[in-house]
Chimera marker file (.cmm) of the C-alpha trace (Angstrom):
<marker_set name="trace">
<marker id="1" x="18.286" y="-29.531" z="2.364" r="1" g="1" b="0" radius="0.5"/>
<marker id="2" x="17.865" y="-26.530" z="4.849" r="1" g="1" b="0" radius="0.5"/>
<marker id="3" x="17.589" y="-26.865" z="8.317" r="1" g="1" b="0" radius="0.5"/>
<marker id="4" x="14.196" y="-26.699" z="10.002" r="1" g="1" b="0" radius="0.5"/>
<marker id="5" x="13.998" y="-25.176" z="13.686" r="1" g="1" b="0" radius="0.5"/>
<marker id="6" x="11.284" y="-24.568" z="16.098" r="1" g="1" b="0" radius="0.5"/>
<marker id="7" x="11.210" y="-21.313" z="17.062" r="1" g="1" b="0" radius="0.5"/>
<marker id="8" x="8.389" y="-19.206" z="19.141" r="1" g="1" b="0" radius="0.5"/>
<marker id="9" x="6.144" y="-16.858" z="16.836" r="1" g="1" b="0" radius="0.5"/>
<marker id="10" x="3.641" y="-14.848" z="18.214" r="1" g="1" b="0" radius="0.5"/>
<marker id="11" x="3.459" y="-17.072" z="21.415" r="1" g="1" b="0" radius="0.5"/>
<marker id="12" x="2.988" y="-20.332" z="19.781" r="1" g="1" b="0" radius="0.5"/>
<marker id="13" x="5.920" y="-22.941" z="18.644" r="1" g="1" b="0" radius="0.5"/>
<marker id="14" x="6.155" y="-23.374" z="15.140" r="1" g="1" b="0" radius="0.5"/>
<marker id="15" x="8.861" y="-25.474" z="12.541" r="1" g="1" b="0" radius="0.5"/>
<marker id="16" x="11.075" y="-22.269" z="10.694" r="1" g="1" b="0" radius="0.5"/>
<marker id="17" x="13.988" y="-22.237" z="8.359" r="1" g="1" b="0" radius="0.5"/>
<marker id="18" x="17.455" y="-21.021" z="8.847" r="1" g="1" b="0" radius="0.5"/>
<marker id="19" x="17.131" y="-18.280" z="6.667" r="1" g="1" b="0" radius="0.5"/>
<marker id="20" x="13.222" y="-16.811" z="7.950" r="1" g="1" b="0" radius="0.5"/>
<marker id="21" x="15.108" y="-18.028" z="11.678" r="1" g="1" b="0" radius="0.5"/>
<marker id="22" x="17.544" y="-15.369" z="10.786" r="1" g="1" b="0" radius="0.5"/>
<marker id="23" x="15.052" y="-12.509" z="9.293" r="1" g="1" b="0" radius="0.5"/>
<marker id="24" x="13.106" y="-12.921" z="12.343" r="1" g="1" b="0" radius="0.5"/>
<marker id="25" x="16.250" y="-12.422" z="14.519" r="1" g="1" b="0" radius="0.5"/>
<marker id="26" x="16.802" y="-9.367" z="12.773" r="1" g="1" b="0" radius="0.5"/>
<marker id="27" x="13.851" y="-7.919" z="13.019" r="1" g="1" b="0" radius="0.5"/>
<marker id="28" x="13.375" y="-8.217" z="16.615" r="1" g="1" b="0" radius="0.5"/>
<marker id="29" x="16.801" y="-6.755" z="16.581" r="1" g="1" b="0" radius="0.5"/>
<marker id="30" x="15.419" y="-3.569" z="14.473" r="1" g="1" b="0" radius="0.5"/>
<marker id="31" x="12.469" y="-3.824" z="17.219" r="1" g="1" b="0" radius="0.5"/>
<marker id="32" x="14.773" y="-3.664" z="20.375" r="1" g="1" b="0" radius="0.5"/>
<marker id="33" x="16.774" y="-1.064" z="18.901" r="1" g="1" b="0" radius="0.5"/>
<marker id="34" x="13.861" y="0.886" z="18.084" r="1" g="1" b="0" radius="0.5"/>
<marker id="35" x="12.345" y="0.917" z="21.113" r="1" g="1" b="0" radius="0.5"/>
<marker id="36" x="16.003" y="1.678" z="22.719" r="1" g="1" b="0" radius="0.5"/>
<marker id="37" x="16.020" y="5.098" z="20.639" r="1" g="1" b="0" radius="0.5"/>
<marker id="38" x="12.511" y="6.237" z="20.901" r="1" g="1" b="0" radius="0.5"/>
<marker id="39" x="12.202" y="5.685" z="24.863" r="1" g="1" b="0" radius="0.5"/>
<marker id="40" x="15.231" y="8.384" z="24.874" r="1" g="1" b="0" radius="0.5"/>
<marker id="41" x="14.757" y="11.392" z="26.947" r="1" g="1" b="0" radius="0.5"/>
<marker id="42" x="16.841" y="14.275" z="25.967" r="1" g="1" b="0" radius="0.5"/>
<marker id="43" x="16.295" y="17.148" z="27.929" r="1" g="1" b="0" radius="0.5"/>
<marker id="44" x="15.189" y="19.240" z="24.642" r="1" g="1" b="0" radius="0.5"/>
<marker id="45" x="11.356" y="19.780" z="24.659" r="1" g="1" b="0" radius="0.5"/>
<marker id="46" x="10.928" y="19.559" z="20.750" r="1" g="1" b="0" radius="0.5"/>
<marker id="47" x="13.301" y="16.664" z="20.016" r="1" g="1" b="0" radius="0.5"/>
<marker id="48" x="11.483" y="14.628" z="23.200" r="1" g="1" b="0" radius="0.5"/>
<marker id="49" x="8.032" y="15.334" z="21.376" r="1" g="1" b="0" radius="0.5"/>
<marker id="50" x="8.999" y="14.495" z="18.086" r="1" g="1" b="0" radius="0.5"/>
<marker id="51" x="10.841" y="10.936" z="20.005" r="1" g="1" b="0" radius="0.5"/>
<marker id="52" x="7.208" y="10.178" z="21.514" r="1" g="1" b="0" radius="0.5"/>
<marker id="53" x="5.437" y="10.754" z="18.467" r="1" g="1" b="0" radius="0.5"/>
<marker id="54" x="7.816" y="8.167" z="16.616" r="1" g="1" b="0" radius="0.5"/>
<marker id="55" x="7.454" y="6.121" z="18.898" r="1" g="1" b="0" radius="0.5"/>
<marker id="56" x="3.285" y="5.954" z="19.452" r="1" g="1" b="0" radius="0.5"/>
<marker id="57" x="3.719" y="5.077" z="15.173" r="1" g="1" b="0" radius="0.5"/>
<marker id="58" x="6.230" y="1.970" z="16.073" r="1" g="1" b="0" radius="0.5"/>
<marker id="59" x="3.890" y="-0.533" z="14.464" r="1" g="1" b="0" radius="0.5"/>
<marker id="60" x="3.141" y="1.403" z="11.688" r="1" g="1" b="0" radius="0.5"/>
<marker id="61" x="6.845" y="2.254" z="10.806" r="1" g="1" b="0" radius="0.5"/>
<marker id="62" x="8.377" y="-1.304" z="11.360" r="1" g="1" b="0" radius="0.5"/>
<marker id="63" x="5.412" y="-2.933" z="9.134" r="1" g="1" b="0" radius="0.5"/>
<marker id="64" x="8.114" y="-3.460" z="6.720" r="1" g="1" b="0" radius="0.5"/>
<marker id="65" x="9.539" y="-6.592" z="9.192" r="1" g="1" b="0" radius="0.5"/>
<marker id="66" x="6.188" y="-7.961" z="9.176" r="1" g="1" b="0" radius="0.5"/>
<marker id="67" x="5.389" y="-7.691" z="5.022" r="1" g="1" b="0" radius="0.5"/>
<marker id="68" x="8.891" y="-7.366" z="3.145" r="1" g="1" b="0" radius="0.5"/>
<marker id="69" x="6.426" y="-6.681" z="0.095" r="1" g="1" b="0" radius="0.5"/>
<marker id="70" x="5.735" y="-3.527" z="1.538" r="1" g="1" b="0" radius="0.5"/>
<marker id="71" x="7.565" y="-0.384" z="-0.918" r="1" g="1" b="0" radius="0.5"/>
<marker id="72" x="9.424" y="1.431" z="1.332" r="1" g="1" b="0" radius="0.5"/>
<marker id="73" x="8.731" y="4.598" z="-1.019" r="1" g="1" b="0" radius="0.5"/>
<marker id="74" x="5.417" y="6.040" z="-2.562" r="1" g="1" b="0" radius="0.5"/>
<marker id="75" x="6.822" y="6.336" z="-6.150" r="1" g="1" b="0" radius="0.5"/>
<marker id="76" x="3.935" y="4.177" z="-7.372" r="1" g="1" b="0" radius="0.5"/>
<marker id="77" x="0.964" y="6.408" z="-5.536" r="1" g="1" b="0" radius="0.5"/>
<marker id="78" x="2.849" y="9.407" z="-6.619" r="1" g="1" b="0" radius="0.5"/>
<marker id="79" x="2.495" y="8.106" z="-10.004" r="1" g="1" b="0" radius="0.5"/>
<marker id="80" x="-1.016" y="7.579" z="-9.895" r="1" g="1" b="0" radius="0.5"/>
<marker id="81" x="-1.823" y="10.651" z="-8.960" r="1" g="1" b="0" radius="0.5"/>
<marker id="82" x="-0.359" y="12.217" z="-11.547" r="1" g="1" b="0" radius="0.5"/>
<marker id="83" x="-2.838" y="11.942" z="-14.133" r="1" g="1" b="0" radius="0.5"/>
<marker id="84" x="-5.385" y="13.452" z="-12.045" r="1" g="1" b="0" radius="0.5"/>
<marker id="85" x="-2.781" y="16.343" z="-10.965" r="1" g="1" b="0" radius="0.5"/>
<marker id="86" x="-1.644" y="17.073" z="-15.329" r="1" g="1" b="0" radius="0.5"/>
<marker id="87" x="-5.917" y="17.119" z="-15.873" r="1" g="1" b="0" radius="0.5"/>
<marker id="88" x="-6.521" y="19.475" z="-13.296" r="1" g="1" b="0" radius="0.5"/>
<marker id="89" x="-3.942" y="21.794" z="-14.111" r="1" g="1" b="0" radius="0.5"/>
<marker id="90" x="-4.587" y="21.610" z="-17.647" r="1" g="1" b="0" radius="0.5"/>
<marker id="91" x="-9.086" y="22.234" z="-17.756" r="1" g="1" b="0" radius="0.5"/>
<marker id="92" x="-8.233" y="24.717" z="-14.825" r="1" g="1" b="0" radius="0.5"/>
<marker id="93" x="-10.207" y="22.443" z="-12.430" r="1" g="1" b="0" radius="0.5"/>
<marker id="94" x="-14.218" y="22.347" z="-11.875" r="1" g="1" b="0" radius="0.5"/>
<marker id="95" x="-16.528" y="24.759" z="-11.447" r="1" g="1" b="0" radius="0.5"/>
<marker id="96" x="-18.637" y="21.964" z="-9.234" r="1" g="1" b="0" radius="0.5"/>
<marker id="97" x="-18.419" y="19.483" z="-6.452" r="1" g="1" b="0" radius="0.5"/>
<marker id="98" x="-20.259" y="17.190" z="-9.026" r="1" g="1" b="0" radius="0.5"/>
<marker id="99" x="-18.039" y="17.951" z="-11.764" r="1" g="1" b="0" radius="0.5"/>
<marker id="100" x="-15.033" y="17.272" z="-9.734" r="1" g="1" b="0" radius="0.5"/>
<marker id="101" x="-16.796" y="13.842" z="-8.213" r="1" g="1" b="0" radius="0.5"/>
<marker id="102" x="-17.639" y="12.781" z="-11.674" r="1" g="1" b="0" radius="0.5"/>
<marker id="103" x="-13.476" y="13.462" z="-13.060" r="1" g="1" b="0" radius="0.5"/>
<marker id="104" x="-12.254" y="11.993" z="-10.373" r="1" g="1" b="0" radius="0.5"/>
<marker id="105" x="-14.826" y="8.775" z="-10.696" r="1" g="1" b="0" radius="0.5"/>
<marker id="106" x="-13.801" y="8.396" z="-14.371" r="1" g="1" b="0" radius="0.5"/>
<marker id="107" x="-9.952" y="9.041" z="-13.941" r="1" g="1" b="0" radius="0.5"/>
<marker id="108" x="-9.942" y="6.331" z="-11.325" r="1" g="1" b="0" radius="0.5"/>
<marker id="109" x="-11.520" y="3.831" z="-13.160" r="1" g="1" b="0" radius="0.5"/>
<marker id="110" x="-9.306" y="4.425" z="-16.777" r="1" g="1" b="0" radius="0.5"/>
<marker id="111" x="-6.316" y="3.920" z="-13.951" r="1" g="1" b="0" radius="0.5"/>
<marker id="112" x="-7.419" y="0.966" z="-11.998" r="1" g="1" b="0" radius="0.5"/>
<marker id="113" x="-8.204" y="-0.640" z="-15.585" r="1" g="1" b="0" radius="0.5"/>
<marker id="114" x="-4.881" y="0.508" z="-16.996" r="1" g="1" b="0" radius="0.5"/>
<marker id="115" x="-3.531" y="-1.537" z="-13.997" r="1" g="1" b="0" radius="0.5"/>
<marker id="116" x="-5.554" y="-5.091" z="-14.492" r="1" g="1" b="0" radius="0.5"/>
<marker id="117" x="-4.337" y="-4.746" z="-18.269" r="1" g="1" b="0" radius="0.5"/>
<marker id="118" x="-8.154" y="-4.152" z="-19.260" r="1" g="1" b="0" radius="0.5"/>
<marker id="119" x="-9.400" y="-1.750" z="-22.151" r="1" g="1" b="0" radius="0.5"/>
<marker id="120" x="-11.532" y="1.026" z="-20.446" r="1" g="1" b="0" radius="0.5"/>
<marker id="121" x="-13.721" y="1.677" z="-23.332" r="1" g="1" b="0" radius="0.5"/>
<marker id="122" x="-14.518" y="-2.325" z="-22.981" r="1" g="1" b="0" radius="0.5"/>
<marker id="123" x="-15.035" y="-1.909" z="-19.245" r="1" g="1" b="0" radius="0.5"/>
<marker id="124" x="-17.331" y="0.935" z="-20.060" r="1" g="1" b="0" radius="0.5"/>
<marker id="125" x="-19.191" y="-0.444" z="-22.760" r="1" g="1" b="0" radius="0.5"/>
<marker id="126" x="-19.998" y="-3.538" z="-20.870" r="1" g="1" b="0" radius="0.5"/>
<marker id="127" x="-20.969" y="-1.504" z="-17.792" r="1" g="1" b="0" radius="0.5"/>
<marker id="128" x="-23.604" y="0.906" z="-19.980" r="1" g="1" b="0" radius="0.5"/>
<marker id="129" x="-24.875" y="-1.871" z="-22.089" r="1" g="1" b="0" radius="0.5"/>
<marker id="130" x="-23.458" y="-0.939" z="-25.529" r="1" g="1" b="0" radius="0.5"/>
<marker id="131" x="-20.489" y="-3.832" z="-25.837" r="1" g="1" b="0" radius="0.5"/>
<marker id="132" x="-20.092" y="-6.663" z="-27.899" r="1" g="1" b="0" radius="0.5"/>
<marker id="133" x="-20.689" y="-10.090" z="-26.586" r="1" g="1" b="0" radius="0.5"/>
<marker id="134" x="-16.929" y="-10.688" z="-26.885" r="1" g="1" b="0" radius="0.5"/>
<marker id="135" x="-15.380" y="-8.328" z="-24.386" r="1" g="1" b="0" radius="0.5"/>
<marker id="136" x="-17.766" y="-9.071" z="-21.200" r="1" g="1" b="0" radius="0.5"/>
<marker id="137" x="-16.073" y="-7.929" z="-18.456" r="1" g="1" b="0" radius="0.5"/>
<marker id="138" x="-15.796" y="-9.163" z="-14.536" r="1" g="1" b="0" radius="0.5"/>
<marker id="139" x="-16.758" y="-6.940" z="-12.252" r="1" g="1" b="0" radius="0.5"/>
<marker id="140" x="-13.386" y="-4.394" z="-11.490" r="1" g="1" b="0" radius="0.5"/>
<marker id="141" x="-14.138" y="-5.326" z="-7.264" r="1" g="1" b="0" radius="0.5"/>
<marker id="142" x="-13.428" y="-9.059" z="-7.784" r="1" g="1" b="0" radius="0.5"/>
<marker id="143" x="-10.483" y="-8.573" z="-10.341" r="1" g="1" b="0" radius="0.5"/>
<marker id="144" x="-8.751" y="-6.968" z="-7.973" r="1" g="1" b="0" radius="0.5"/>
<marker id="145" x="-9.298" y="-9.001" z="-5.210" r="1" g="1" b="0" radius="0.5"/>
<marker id="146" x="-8.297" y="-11.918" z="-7.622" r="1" g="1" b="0" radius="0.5"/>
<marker id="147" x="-4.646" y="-10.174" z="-7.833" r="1" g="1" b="0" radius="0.5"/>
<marker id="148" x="-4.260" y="-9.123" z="-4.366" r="1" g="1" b="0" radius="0.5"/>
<link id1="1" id2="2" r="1" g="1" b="0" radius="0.2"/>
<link id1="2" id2="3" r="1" g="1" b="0" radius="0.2"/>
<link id1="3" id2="4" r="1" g="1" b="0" radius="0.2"/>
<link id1="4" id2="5" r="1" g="1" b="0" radius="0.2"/>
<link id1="5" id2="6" r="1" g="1" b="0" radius="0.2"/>
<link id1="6" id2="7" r="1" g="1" b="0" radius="0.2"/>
<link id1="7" id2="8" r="1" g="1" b="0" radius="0.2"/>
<link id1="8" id2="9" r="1" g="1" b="0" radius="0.2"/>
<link id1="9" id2="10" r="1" g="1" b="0" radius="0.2"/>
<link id1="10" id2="11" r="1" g="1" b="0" radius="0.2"/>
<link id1="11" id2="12" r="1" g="1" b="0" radius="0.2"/>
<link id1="12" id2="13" r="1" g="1" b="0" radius="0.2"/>
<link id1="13" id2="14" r="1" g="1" b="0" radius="0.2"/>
<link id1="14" id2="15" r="1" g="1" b="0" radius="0.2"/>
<link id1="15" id2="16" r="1" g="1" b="0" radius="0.2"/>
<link id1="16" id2="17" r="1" g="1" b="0" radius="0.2"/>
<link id1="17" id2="18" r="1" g="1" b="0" radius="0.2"/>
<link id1="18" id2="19" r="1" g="1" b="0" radius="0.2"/>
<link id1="19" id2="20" r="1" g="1" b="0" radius="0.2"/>
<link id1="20" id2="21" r="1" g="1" b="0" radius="0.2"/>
<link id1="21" id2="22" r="1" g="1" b="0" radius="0.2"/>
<link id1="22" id2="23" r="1" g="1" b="0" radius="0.2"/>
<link id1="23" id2="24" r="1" g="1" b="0" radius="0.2"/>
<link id1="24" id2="25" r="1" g="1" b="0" radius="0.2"/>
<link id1="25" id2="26" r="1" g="1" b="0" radius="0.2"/>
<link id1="26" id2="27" r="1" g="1" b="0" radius="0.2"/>
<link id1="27" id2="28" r="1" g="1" b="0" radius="0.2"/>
<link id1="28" id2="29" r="1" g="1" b="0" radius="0.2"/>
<link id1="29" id2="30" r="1" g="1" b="0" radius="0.2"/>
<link id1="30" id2="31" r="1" g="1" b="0" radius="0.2"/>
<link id1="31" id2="32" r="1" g="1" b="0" radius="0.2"/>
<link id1="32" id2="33" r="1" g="1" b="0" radius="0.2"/>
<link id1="33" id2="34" r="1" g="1" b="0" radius="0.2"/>
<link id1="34" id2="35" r="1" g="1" b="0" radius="0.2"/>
<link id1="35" id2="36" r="1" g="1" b="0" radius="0.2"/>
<link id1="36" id2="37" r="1" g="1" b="0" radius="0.2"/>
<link id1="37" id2="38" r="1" g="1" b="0" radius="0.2"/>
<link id1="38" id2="39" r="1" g="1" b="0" radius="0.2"/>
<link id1="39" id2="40" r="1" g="1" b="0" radius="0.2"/>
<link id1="40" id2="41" r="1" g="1" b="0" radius="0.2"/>
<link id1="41" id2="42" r="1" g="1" b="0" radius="0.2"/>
<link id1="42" id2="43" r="1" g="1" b="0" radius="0.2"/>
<link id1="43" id2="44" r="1" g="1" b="0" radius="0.2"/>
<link id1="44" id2="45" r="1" g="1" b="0" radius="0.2"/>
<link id1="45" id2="46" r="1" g="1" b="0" radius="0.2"/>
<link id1="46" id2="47" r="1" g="1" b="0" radius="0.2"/>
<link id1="47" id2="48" r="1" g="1" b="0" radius="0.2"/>
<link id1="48" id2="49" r="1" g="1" b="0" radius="0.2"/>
<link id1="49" id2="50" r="1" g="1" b="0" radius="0.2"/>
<link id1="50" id2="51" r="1" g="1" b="0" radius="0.2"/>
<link id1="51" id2="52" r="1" g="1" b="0" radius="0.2"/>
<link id1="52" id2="53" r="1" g="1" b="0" radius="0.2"/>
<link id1="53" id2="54" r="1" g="1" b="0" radius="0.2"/>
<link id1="54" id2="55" r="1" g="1" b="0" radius="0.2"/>
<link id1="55" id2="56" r="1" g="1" b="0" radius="0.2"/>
<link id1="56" id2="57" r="1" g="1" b="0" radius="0.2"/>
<link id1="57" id2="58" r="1" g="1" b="0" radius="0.2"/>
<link id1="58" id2="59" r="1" g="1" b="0" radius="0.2"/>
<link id1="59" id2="60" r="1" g="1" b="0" radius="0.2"/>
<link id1="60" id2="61" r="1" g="1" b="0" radius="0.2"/>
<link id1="61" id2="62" r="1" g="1" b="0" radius="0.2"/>
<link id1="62" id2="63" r="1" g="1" b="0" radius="0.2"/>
<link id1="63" id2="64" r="1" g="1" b="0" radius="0.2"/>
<link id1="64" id2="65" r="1" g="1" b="0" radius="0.2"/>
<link id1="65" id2="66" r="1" g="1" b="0" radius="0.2"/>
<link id1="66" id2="67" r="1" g="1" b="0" radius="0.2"/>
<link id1="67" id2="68" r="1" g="1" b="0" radius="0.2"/>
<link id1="68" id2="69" r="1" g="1" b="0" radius="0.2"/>
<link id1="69" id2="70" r="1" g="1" b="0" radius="0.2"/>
<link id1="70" id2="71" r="1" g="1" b="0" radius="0.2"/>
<link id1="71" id2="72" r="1" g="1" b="0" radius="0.2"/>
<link id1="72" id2="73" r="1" g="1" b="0" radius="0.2"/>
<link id1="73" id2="74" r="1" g="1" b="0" radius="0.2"/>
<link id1="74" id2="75" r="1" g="1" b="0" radius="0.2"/>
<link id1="75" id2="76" r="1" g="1" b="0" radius="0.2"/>
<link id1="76" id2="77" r="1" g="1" b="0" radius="0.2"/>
<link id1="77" id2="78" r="1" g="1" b="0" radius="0.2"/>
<link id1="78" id2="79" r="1" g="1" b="0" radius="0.2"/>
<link id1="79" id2="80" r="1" g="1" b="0" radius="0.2"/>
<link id1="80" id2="81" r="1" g="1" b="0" radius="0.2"/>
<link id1="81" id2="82" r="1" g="1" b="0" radius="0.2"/>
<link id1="82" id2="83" r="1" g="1" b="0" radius="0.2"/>
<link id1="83" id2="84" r="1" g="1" b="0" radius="0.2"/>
<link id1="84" id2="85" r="1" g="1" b="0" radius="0.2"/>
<link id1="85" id2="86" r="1" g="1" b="0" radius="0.2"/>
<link id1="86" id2="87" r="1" g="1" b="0" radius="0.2"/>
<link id1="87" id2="88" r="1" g="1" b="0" radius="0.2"/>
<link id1="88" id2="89" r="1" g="1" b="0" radius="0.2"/>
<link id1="89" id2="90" r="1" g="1" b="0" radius="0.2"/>
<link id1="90" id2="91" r="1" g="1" b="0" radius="0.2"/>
<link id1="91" id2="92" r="1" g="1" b="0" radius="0.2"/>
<link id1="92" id2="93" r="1" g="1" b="0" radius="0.2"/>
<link id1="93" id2="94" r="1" g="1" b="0" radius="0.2"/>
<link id1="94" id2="95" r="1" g="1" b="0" radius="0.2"/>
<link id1="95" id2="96" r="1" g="1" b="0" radius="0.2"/>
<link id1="96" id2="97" r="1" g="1" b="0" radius="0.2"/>
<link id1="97" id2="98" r="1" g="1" b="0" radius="0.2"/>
<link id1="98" id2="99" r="1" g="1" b="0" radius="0.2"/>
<link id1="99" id2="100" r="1" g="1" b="0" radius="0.2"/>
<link id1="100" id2="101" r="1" g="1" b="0" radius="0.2"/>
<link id1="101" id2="102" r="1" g="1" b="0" radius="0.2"/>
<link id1="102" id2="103" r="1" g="1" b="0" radius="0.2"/>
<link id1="103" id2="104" r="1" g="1" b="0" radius="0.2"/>
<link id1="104" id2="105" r="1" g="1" b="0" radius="0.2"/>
<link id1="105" id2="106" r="1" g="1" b="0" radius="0.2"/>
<link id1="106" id2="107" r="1" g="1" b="0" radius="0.2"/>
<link id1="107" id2="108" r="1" g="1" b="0" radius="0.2"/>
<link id1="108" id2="109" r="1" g="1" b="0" radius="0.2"/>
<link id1="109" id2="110" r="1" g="1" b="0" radius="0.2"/>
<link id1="110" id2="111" r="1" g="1" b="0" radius="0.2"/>
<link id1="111" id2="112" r="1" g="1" b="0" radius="0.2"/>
<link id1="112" id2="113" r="1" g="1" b="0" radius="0.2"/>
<link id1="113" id2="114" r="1" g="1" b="0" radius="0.2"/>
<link id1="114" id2="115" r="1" g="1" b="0" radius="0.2"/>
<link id1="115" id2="116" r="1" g="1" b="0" radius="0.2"/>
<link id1="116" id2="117" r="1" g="1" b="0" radius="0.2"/>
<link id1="117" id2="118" r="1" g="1" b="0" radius="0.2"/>
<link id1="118" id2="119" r="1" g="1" b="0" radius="0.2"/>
<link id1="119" id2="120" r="1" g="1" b="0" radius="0.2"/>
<link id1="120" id2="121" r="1" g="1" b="0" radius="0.2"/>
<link id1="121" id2="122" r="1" g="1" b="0" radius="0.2"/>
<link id1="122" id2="123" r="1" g="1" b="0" radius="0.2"/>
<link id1="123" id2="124" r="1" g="1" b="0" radius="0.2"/>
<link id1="124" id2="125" r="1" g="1" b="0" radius="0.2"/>
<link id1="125" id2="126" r="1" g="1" b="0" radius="0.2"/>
<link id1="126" id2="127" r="1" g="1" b="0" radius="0.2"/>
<link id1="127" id2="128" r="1" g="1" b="0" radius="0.2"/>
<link id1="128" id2="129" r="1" g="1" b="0" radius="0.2"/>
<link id1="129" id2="130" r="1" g="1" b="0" radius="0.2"/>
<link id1="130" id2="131" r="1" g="1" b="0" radius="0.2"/>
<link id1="131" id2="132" r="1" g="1" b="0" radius="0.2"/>
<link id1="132" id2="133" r="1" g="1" b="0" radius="0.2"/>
<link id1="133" id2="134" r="1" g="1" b="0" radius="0.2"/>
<link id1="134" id2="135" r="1" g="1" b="0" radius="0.2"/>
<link id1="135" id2="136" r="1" g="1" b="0" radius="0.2"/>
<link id1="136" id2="137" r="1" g="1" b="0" radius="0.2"/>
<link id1="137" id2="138" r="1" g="1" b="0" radius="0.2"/>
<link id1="138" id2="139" r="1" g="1" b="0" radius="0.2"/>
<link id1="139" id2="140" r="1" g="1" b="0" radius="0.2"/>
<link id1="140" id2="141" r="1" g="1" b="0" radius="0.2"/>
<link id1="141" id2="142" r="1" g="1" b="0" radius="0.2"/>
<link id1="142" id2="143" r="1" g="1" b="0" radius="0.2"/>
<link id1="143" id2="144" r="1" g="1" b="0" radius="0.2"/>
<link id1="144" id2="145" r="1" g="1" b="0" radius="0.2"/>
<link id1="145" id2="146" r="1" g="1" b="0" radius="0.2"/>
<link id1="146" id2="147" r="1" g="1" b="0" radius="0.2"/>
<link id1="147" id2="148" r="1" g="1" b="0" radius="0.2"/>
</marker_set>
C-alpha cells in the first residue's frame, strides 16, 4: 500500500501519493529553476531580450508539469499537415479563395475521420443523404469530444 500525504495544491490541502508528492516536488523544482535563469541579466542587449521573452511564455513552456500527456514534439501536427502540403504541391494549388476553402474543408474532414477510425465516404453519404440505413453516423463534433 502507498503512502498517502497531505500536501498544499494550488492553496488548498489535499491527500497525495508518494510518487505524484515527488512529481510535484520536481516540478516546482523545474519552476524555481526556471524562474532563476530567465530573471538573469547579462549585460548583452539581445541575449537579455530573448531571456524576457522566455520568460513572459513561462506558463506556456512548463505546461508539460501541469499535463504529462502533453507531446513535447509536433511530429503528429506535422503529420497532418502533410496531406494537405503533397495535394497542394501536386494540383499546383487553387486558382480561388473558394477553391482553396472547399480543399482544405474536405481534406480536414477525410483526416479527422481517418483519426476516429470512421469511413469518409460513410460520413459523407450520411451527411448528403445518399447512405444506407446501416452506416448512420454521429455527428464528427460529439465523437470527438467523446475521445477527448
Amino acid at each position: 500500500m502507498q503512502d498517502v500525504f497531505f500536501v498544499p495544491v494550488n492553496d488548498e490541502i489535499g491527500p497525495c501519493r508518494s510518487r505524484d508528492l515527488l512529481l510535484l516536488v520536481a516540478a516546482r523544482g523545474l519552476q524555481a529553476r526556471f524562474d532563476r535563469i530567465f530573471s538573469l541579466r547579462t549585460g548583452y542587449g539581445d541575449l537579455d531580450k530573448l531571456l524576457f521573452r522566455l520568460g513572459r511564455r513561462k506558463d506556456e513552456l512548463l505546461r508539460v508539469l501541469e499535463r504529462p500527456e502533453t507531446p513535447l514534439h509536433t511530429n503528429a501536427s506535422e503529420r497532418d499537415l502533410r496531406g494537405f502540403v503533397i495535394k497542394r504541391k501536386i494540383s499546383g494549388g487553387t486558382v480561388s479563395r473558394n477553391g482553396r476553402q472547399a480543399r482544405d474543408s474536405m481534406l480536414g474532414l477525410m483526416k479527422t475521420c481517418q483519426k476516429l477510425g470512421l469511413s469518409f465516404w460513410h460520413y459523407l453519404g450520411d451527411r448528403l443523404g445518399i447512405g444506407d440505413e446501416d452506416h448512420l453516423v454521429a455527428p464528427l463534433a460529439s465523437m470527438v469530444a467523446a475521445r477527448a
